[in-house]
C-alpha positions as CSV (number, residue, x, y, z in Angstrom):
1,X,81.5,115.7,93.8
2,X,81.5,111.9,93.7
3,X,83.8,109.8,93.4
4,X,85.8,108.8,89.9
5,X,87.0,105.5,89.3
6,X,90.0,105.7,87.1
7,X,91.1,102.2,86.3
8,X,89.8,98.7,85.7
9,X,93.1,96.7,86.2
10,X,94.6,96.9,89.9
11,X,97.8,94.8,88.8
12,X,98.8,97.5,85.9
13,X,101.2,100.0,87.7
14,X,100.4,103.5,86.6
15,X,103.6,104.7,88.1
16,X,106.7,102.9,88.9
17,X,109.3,103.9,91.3
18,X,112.6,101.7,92.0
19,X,113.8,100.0,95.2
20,X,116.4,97.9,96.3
21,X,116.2,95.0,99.0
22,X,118.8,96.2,102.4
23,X,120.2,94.3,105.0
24,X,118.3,96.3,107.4
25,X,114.7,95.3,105.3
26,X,115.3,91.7,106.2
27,X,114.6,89.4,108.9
28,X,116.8,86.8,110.3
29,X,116.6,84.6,107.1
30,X,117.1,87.3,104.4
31,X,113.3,87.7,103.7
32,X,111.8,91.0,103.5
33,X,110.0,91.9,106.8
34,X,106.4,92.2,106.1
35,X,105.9,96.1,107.4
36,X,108.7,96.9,105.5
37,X,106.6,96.7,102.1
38,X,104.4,99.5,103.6
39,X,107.6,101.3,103.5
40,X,108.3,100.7,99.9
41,X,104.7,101.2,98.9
42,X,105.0,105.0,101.2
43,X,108.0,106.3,99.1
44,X,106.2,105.2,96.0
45,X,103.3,107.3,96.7
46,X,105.1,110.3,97.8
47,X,107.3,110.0,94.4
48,X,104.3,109.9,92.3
49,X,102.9,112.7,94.1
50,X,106.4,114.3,93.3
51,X,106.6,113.3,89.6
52,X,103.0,115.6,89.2
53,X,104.9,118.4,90.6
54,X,103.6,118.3,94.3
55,X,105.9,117.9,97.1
56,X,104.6,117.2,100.2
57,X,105.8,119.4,102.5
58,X,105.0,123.0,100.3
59,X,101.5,121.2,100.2
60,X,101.7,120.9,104.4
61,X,103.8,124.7,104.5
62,X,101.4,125.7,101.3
63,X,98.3,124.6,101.6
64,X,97.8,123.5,105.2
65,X,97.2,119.8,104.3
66,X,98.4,116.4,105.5
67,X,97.8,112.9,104.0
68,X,97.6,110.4,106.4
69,X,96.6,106.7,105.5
70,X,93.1,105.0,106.7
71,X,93.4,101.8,105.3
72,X,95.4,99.0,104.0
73,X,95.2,95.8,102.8
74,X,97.8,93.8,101.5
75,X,98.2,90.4,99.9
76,X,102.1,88.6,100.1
77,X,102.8,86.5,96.9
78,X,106.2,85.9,97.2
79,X,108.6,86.9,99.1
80,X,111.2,89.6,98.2
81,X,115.0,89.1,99.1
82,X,117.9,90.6,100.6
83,X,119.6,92.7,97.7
84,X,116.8,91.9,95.2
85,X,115.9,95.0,92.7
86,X,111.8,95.8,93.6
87,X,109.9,98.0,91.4
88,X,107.0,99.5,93.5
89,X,103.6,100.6,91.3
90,X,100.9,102.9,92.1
91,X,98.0,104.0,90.2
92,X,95.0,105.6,90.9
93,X,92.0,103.3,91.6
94,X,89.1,106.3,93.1
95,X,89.6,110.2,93.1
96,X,87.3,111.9,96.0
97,X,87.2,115.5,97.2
98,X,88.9,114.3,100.5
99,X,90.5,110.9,99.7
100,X,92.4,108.5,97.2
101,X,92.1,104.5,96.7
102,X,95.1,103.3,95.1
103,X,96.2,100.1,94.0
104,X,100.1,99.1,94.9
105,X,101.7,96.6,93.6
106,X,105.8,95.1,94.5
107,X,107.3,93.2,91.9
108,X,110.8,91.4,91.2
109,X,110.5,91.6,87.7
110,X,107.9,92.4,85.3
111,X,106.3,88.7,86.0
112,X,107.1,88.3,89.6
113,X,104.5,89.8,91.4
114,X,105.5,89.9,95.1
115,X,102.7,91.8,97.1
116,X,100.0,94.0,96.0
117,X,97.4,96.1,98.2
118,X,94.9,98.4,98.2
119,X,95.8,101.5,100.1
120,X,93.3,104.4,101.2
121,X,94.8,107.8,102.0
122,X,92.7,110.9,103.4
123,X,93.6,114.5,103.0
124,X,93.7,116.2,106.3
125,X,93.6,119.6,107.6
126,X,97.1,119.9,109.2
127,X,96.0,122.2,112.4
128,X,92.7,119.9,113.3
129,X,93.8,116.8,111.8
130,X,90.4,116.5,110.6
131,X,89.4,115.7,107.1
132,X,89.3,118.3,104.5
133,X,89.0,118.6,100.6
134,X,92.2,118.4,98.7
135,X,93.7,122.2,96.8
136,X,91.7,122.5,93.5
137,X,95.3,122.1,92.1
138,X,96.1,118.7,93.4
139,X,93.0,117.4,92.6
140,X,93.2,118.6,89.0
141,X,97.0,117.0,88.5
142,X,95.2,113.9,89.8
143,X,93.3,113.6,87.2
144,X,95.6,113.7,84.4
């Protein structure tokens, strides 16, 4: 199987997921702590994955799989602020048997992009930790 690419536009959130800006986020001057949009980008993923129907612990329990991420790159815009209301995008950039590319983006507001990235995730086999093919299932809600 080879790869699909899936969109053209890396800034155009597929999927959208809310988050608000805690004390705890912060650093010393009220400025979101860089790591932390990792963080946001994370639950974003896992409630996409959620909003297709997977969950991923019946996949782990299930299925016998684990996603784990290979790579990241990020680019900081702007910075977000203590108690500021984030909306976190994900969408699908490449489908492969074993991995996804997705683009991530971290806005204020629908014009205030803050950070985006590019995020590689592999599926893994959760007794070897080894790469392994995604379920036929997962892969096929993917492509919706």
């Amino acid at each position: 199987m080879t790869p699909e690419s899936c969109t053209e536009d890396p800034d155009a959130p597929g999927f959208t997921w809310p988050v608000r800006v805690y004390y705890e986020d912060t650093d010393a001057g009220g400025v979101v702590y860089h790591s932390n949009y990792l963080k946001y980008m994370e639950r974003a993923r896992t409630e996409w994955l959620r909003a297709l129907g997977f969950e991923l612990d019946v996949l782990h329990s299930e299925q016998g799989v684990l996603f784990a991420v290979v790579e990241a790159r990020l680019e900081f815009l702007r910075p977000a602020r203590l108690n500021d209301r984030l909306t976190v995008g994900v969408k699908l950039m490449r489908l492969g048997p074993a991995s996804l590319e997705l683009a991530q983006t971290v806005s204020r507001d629908p014009d205030t992009l803050l950070c985006r990235g590019e995020v590689r995730v592999a599926c893994l086999d959760s007794a070897r930790f080894r790469p392994r093919p995604m379920p036929d299932a997962l892969l096929r809600g993917l492509r919706v």
